[in-house]
C-alpha positions as CSV (number, residue, x, y, z in Angstrom):
1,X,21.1,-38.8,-7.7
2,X,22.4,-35.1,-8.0
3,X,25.2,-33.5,-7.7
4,X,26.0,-29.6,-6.2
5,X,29.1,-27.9,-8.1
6,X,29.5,-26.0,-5.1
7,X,30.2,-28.8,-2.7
8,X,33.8,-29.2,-2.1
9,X,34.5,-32.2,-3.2
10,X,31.6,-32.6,-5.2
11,X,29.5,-35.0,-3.8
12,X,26.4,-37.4,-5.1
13,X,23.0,-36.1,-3.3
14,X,19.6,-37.9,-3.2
15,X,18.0,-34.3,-4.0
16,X,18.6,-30.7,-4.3
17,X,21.1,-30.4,-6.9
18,X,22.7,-28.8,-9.5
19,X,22.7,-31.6,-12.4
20,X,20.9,-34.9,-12.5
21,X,20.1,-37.6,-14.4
22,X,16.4,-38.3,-15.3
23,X,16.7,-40.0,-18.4
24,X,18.5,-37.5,-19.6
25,X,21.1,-34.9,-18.1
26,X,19.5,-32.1,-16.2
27,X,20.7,-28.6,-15.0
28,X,19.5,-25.4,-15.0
29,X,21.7,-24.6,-18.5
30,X,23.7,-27.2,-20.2
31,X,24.6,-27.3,-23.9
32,X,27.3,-30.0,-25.0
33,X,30.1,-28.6,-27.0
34,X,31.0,-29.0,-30.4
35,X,33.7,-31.9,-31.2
36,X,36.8,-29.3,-31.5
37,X,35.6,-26.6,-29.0
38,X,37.9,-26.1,-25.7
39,X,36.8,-26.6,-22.6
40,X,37.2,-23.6,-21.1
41,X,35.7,-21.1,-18.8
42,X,35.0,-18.7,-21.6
43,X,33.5,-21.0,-23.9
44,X,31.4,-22.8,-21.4
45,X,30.0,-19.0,-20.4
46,X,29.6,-17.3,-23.7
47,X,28.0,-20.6,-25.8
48,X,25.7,-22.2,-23.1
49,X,22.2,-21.8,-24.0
50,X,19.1,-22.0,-22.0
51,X,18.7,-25.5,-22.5
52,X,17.5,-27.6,-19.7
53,X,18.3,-30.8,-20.5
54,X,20.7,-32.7,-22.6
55,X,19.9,-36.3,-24.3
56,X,22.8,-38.4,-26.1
57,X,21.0,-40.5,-29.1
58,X,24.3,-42.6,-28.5
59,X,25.7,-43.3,-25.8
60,X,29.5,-42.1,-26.4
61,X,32.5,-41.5,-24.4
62,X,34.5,-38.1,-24.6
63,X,31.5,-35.4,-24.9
64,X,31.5,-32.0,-23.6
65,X,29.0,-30.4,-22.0
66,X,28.8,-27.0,-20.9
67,X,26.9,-26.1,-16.7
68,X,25.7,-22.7,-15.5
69,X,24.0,-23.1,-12.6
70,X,21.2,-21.0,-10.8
71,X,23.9,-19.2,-9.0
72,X,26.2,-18.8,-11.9
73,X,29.1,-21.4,-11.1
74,X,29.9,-22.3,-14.4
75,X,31.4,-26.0,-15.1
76,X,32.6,-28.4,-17.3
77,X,31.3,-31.8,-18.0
78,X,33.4,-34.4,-19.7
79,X,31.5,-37.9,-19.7
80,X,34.1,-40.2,-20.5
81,X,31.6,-43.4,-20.2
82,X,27.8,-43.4,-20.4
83,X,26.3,-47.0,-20.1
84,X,22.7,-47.0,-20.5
85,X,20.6,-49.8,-17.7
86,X,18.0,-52.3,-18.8
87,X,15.2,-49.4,-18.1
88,X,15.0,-45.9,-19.7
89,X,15.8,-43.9,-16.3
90,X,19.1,-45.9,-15.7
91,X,22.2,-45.6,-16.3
92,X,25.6,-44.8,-15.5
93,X,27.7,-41.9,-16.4
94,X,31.3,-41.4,-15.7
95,X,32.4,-38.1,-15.9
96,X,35.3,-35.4,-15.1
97,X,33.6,-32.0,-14.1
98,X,35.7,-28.7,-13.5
99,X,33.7,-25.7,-11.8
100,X,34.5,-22.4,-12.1
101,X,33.0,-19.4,-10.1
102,X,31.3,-17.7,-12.3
């Protein structure tokens, strides 16, 4: 499943989006955020790198993660539980996300 930031309210798609899971989290720049950084527009814009992907060793609550997407919305990911399925490729994330036009 994927997800569009620019869908309003975000919805889950079968394909075409801007983040997904595949193992790991996938977008077209994501970087998580150190434990005291703010989640805010600035910080999400000026400290994303060109990272495509985004793997969690362990599978923690409360992570940042920083979005820019190939049309330069820029969000916020905050995965407040990740439980990882009896196979590699599953899994469920919960999350809060915040978009920002970017």
């Amino acid at each position: 499943m994927t997800l569009r930031l620019d869908d309003d309210p975000a919805t889950k798609r079968t394909a075409d989006g801007d983040l997904y899971f595949e193992k790991n989290l996938i977008a077209h720049r994501i970087t998580p955020l150190p434990a005291r950084a703010r989640g805010t527009f600035e910080t999400c814009r000026t400290r994303t790198t060109n990272a495509r992907s985004l793997k969690y060793k362990k599978p923690t609550s409360s992570h940042l993660a920083c979005v820019i997407t190939e049309h330069g919305l820029v969000g916020l990911l905050k995965i407040t539980k990740w439980e990882l399925g009896e196979w590699p490729d599953q899994g469920l994330i919960h999350f809060d996300l915040t978009v920002w036009q970017g």
